[in-house]
N, C-alpha and C positions, 0 to 999 in steps of 0.2 A: 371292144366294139364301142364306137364312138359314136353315140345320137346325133341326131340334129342340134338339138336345144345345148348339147353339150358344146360342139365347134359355134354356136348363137353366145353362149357363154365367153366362149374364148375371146370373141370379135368383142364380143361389149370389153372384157377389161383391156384391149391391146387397144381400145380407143380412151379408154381411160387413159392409159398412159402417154398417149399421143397428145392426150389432152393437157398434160403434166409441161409439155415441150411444145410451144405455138408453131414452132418453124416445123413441127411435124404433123402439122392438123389434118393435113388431107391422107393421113398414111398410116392410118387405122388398122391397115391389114397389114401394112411391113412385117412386122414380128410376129410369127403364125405358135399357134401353141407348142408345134413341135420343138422350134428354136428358144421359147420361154421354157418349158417344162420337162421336155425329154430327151434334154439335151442332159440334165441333169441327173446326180445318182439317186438313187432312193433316198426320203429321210426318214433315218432308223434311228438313230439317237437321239436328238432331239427336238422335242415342237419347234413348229414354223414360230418365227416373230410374228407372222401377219397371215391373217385373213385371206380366203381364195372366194372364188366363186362356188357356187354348190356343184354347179357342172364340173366345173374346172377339176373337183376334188372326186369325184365320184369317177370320172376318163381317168383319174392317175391312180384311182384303184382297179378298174378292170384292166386297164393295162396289165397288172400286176398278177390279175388270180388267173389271165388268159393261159399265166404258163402251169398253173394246175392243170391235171389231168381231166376228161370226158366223163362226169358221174353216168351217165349213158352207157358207158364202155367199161367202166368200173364193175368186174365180175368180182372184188377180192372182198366187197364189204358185205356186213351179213345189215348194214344200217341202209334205211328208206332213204333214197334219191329219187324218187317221182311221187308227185301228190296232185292229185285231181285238184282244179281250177279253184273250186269254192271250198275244199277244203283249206290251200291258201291264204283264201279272202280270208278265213277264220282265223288262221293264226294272225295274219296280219291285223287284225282288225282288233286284237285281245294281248295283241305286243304289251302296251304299256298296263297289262292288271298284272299285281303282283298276287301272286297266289297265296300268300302265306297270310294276305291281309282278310282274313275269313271273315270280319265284321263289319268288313266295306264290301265285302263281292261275296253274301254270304249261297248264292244262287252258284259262284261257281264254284265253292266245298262243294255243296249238296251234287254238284254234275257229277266232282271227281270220286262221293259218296256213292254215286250210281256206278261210274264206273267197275269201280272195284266190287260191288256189289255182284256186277253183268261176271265179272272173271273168276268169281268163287264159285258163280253157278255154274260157268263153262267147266272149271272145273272139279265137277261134281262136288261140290263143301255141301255140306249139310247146313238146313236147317234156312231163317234167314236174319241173319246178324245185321248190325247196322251196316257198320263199318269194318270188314275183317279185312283189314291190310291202311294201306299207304301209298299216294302219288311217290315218286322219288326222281330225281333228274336224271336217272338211267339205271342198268340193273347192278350197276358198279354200288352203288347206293342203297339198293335195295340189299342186294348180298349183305352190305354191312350192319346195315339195320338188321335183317334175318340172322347173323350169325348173331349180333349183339343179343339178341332176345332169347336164343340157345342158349349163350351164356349166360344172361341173368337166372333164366331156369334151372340151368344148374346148378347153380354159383347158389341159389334160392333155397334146393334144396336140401345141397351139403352144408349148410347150416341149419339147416332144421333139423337135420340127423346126427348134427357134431361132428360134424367131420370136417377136415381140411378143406377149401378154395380154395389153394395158391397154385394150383398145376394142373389149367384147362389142356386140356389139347382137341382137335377137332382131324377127322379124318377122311380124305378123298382122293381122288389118283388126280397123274401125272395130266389127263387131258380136261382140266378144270383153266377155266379166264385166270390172270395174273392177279384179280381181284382177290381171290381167295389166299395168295401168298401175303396181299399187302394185306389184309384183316389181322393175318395171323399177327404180324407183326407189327404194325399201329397200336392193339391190342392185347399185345402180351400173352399169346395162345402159342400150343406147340404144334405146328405145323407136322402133322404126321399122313406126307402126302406118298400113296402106294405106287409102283412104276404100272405102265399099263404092260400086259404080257406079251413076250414076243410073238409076233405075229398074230396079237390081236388088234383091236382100234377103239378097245371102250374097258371097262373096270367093271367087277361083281364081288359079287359076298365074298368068295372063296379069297381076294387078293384084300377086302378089308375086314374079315371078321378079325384076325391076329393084331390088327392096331386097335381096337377097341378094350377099353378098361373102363374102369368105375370114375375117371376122369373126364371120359370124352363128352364132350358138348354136343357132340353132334354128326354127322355122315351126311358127305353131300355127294349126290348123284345128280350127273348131266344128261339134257334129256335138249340132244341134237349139240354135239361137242365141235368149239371153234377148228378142229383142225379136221374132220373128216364128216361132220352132220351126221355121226350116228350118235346112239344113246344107252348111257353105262345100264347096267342087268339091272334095271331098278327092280322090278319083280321078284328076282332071286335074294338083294339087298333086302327090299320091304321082309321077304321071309325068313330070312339069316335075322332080324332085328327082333319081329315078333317071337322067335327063339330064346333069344336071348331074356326078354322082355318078361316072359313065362320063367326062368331062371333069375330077375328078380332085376338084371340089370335092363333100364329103359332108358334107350338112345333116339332119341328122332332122328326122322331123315329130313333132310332138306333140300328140295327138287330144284336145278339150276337150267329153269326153263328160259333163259334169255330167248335165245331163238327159236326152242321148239313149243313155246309157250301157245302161240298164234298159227303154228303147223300143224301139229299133229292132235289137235282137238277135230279140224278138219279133213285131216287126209290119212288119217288114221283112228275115228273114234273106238275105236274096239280096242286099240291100246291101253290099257291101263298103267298111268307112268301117277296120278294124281291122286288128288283126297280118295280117289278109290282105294287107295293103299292104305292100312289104318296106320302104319309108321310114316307117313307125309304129316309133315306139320306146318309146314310154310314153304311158300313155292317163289320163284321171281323170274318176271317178263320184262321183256324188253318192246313198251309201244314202239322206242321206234327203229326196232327191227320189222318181222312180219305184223306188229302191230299196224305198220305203213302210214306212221309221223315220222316226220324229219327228227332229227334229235335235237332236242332231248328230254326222251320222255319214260320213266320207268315204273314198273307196280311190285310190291311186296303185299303177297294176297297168304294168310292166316287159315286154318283149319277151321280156328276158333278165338274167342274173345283169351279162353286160356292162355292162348301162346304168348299176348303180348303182357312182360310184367308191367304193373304199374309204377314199378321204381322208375321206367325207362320213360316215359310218359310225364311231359313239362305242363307246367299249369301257369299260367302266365296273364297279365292284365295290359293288355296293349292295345292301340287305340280305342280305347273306353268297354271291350269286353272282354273277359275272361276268356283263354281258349288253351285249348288242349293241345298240345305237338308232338309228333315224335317222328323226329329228322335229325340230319345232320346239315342241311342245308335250311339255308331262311329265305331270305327275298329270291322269289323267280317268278319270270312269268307265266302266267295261266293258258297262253294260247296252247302248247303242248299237250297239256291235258282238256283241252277243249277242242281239239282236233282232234284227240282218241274217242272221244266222245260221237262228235261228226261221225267218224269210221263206222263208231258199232251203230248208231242209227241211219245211217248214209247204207251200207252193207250189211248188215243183219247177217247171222248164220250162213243163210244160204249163198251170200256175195263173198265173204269170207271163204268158204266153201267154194264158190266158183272160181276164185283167185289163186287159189292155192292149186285147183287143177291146172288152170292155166300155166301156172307155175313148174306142175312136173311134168306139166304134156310138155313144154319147149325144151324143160329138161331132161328128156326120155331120147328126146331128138339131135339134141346135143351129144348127148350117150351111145347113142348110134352111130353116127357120124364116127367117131371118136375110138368105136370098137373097132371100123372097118379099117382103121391106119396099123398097118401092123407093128410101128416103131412105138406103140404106145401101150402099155397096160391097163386098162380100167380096175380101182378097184370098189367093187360091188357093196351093196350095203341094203339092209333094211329090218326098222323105219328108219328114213332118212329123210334129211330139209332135202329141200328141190336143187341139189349141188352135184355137180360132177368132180369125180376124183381120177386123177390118170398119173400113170407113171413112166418114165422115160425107159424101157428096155435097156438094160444096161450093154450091149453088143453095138449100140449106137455111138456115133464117132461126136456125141456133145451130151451136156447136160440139160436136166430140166429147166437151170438158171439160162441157160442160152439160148432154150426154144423160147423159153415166156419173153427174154429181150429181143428176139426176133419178132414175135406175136406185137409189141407194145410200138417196133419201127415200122410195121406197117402200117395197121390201122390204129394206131393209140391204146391200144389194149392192155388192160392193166388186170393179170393175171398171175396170182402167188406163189411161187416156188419155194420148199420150204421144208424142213427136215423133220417127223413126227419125234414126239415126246416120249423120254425114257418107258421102256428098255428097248424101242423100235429105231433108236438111233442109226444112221445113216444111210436108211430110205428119203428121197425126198419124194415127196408129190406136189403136184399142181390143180389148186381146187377151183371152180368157178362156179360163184353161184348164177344162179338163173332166176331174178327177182321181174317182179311183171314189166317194169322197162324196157328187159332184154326180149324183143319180140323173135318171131320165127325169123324175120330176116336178118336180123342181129346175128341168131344161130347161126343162122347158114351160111354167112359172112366169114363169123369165128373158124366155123371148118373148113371154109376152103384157106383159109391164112395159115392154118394148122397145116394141111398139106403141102400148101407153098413151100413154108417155114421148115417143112422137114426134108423135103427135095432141095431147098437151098443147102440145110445146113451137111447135108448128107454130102454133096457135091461138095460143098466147100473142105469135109473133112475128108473127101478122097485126092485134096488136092489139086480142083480142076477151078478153072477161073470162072466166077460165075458174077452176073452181070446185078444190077441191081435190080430189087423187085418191081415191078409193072403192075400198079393199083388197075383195075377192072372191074366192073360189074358193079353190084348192089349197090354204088352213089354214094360210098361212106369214104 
């Protein structure tokens, strides 16, 4: 999409150039942008010689993202694609503070100090610590920070007792982020990851108590897992540890709340997944998942000052104060975690809470819809993020990968097909989540393209000539 002030742009330099050649002075307009600039391929390798106009440069990028996909339509992300107006003004407005510079912006430590503070309460941490955790650029980061602090715990102890370090291992199933295979191995840890059981869709004690030794660092339980939003038996986990803990070996757990960090405080408080458990020791959210900042924004929130060693913890003298760190990352900017901020004083509890119904009311609807097709399996779950799960009947003349390519040549819809994680190997499902974007008429839109899509593909697999689909109704 091309401004005004953008084609204002184009005419100013096409008279520039007219300017360059007398005998073309009146012919300003001859060479229109299209014929200067997109006649041309992309430049991918390298910089221009020269200078454009700011318009000129900014038209030869939307050109470019137009052919990304609709984040409006975008069901496969569990990441925030809509933010209220002034939360915006906020990021934008805080672009250039760098966050790391705590002795120049020391107001916005102290916001990101609140924050983390607001997320120990939420979930239930005791007591009231300064600072029990860490801003982090996402939970990718946070994960490694929290695993890293496992390890020094251990690592801390098996020296104090004489004994070996050289062979951490850490243990979790098969339906954990890729994050936790890259720790293992950046790190030098023995990835001892359990399959999930057939025909279930989450991990418990009974599939990880047999990896656990006097080695391991640590147990991580997912609480709203990337491939299906439900969440591994941390209850029975938390109790299988304290078991063991009373027998002399003391494992934490470590709660991989990316997504269900900002769900299931609200739409589930009775759950107990958090420092209600006394083996939780550090937990990690994703602000901007149901946090609802754009990315990238992540928190690594502590039980206790205990958890974090102070080996890991940098003391440093830069621009004229002393300051404390502990990251893997350094310069970023502040607006991310000033946005998170916005949120919780913008939404309080009860907007949080409101958003998250809103959330599974359109996606109950969805769910509906969805049960009444008979060519499709739903599969059921709870707690669960606000997501639907369905599967392709297999007596169907197509695969899941060919209805969601159906669904995407309709209305742009970008919906995941996709095979679960050992030992449920060659099931695929198709998940979509339902984030406050996707309104009820978005729903309702989805299902009738879902029906189309299946009456096309059905037809098409009995071999009958079928015409091309006929966009109608809801204006999308």
């Amino acid at each position: 999409m091309h401004t005004t002030s953008t084609w204002h742009a184009c005419l100013r330099e096409s008279r520039m150039m007219a300017n360059q050649h007398p005998e073309d002075v009146d012919c300003g307009y001859d060479r229109h942008l299209a014929e200067r600039y997109l006649t041309e391929p992309a430049m991918n390798r390298q910089m221009p010689e020269h200078s454009r106009d700011p318009d000129i440069a900014l038209a030869l990028l939307e050109s470019e993202v137009l052919l990304d996909g609709d984040p409006m339509k975008n069901l496969a992300t569990f990441v925030t694609t809509f933010m209220e107006p002034n939360a915006i003004k906020v990021i934008a407005a805080n672009l250039h503070r760098n966050y790391i510079d705590h002795a120049e912006y020391p107001q916005t430590a102290e916001i990101s100090k609140r924050c983390v503070r607001m997320m120990h309460h939420l979930f239930h941490g005791d007591g009231e610590p300064d600072a029990p955790g860490t801003a982090c650029a996402g939970s990718s980061e946070a994960v490694m920070l929290g695993a890293l602090a496992m390890k020094w715990r251990w690592k801390n102890a098996r020296e104090k007792a004489g004994k070996p370090a050289d062979k951490p291992n850490l243990v979790y199933g098969a339906d954990v982020h890729v994050v936790w295979d890259k720790f293992c191995r950046y790190f030098d840890v023995e990835p001892r990851q359990v399959s999930v059981p057939k025909g279930s869709y989450v991990v418990g004690a009974d599939e990880f108590q047999p990896q656990i030794d006097e080695n391991t660092i640590g147990v991580v339980a997912v609480v709203g897992t990337t491939f299906t939003g439900d969440c591994d038996d941390v209850g029975g986990i938390d109790e299988m540890l304290q078991h063991l803990a009373g027998r002399g070996l003391d494992v934490p757990l470590h709660i991989d709340a990316a997504s269900g960090g900002f769900v299931f405080p609200f739409s589930d408080p009775d759950f107990a997944w958090d420092f209600r458990l006394p083996s939780v020791k550090s937990i990690n959210v994703s602000g901007h998942k149901f946090g609802l900042v754009y990315p990238g924004v992540g928190w690594l929130i502590f039980r206790d000052d205990d958890q974090l060693p102070e080996d890991l913890v940098f003391y440093e003298d830069y621009l004229g104060e002393r300051d404390a760190t502990f990251t893997l990352n350094f310069s970023g900017s502040s607006s991310f975690v000033l946005a998170q901020y916005y949120n919780f004083i913008r939404h309080g509890r009860a907007g949080y809470a409101s958003l998250v119904r809103a959330m599974n009311t359109n996606c109950a609807a969805l769910a509906e819809h969805l049960r009444g097709m008979d060519a499709l399996e739903l599969v059921e779950g709870s707690p669960r993020l606000p997501l639907v799960i369905a599967k392709v009947r297999p007596d169907e003349p197509y695969t899941g990968s060919e209805l969601v390519g159906e669904l995407a040549k309709r209305r742009g819809w970008m919906v995941p097909a996709y095979q679960l994680p050992p030992d449920n190997e060659g099931q695929q499902i198709l998940r979509m989540l339902v984030k406050i974007n996707q309104t009820r008429e978005l729903v309702d839109a989805l299902a009738d393209d879902y029906r189309a899509s299946i009456e096309y593909l059905r037809k098409r697999g009995a071999g009958h000539d079928v015409a091309a689909p006929v966009h109608t109704g809801h204006g999308y």
